[in-house]
C-alpha positions as CSV (number, residue, x, y, z in Angstrom):
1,X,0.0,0.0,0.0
2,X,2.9,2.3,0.7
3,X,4.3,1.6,-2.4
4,X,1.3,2.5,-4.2
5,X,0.5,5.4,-2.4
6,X,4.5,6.6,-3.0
7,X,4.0,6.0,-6.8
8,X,1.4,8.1,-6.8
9,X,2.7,11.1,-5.6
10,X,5.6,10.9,-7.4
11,X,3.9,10.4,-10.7
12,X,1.7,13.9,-9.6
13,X,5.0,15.5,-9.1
14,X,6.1,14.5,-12.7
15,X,3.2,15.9,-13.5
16,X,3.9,19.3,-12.0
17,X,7.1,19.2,-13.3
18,X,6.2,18.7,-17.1
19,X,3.5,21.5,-16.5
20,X,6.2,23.8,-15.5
21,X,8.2,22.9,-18.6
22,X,5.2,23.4,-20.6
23,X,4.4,27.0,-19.7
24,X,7.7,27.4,-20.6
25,X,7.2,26.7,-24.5
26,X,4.6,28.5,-26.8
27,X,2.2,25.5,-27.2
28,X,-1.7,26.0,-28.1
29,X,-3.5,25.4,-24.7
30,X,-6.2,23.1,-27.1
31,X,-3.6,20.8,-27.4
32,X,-4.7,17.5,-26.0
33,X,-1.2,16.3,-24.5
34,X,-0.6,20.0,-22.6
35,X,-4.7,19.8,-21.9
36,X,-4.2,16.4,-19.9
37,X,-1.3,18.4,-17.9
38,X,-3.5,21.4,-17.3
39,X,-6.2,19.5,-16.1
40,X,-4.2,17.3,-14.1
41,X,-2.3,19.8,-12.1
42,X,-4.9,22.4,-11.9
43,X,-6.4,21.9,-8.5
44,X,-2.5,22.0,-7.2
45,X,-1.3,24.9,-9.0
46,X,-4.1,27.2,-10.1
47,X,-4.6,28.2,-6.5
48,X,-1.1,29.0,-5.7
49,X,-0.4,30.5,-8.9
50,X,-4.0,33.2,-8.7
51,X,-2.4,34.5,-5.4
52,X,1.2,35.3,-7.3
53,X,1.9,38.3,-9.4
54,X,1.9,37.2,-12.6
55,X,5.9,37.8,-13.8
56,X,8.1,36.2,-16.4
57,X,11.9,36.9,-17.2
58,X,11.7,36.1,-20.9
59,X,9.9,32.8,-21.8
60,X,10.1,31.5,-17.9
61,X,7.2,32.0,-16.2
62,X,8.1,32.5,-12.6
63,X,4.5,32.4,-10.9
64,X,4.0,29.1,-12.2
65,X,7.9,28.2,-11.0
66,X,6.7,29.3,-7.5
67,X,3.9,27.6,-7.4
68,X,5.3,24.2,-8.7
69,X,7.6,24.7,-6.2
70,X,5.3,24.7,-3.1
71,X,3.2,22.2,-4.6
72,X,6.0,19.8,-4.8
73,X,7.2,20.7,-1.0
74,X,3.5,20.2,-0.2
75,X,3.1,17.1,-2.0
76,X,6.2,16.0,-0.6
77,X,5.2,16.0,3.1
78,X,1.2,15.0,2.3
79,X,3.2,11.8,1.2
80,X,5.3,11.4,4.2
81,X,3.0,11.9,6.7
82,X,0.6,9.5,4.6
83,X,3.3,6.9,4.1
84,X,4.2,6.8,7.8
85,X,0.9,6.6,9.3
86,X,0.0,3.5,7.4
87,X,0.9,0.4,9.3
């Protein structure tokens, strides 16, 4: 169960972390392969990312960066504490 519980989170991070990459690169937000992404990842990041000034140093968008960033650190520790309460 731990395993699977592990997987998951760490798949949700790849997630976030091809999202980032993503809003990185000029791609058509109809796409279906960034659409999956989006739609995967925006319960996590949209939240963060509405409370951020929106900023971007050239084609980097550093909202998104920040929030990725404290989704990860939050998934992180969701998944320890998880992980170490199952028997």
């Amino acid at each position: 169960m731990r395993l699977l519980i592990g997987l998951f989170f760490q798949l949700l991070v790849l997630c976030l972390f091809v999202r980032m990459i993503l809003s990185w690169l000029p791609l058509s937000p109809g796409n279906r392969f960034v659409r999956f992404f989006y739609n995967v990842t925006g319960p996590l990041i949209d939240p963060v990312a509405r409370r951020l000034p929106r900023m971007s140093i050239g084609m980097f968008d550093v909202g998104t960066s920040v929030a990725f960033l404290f989704s990860w650190w939050a998934i992180t520790i969701l998944s320890a504490l998880i992980t170490s309460s199952i028997p």
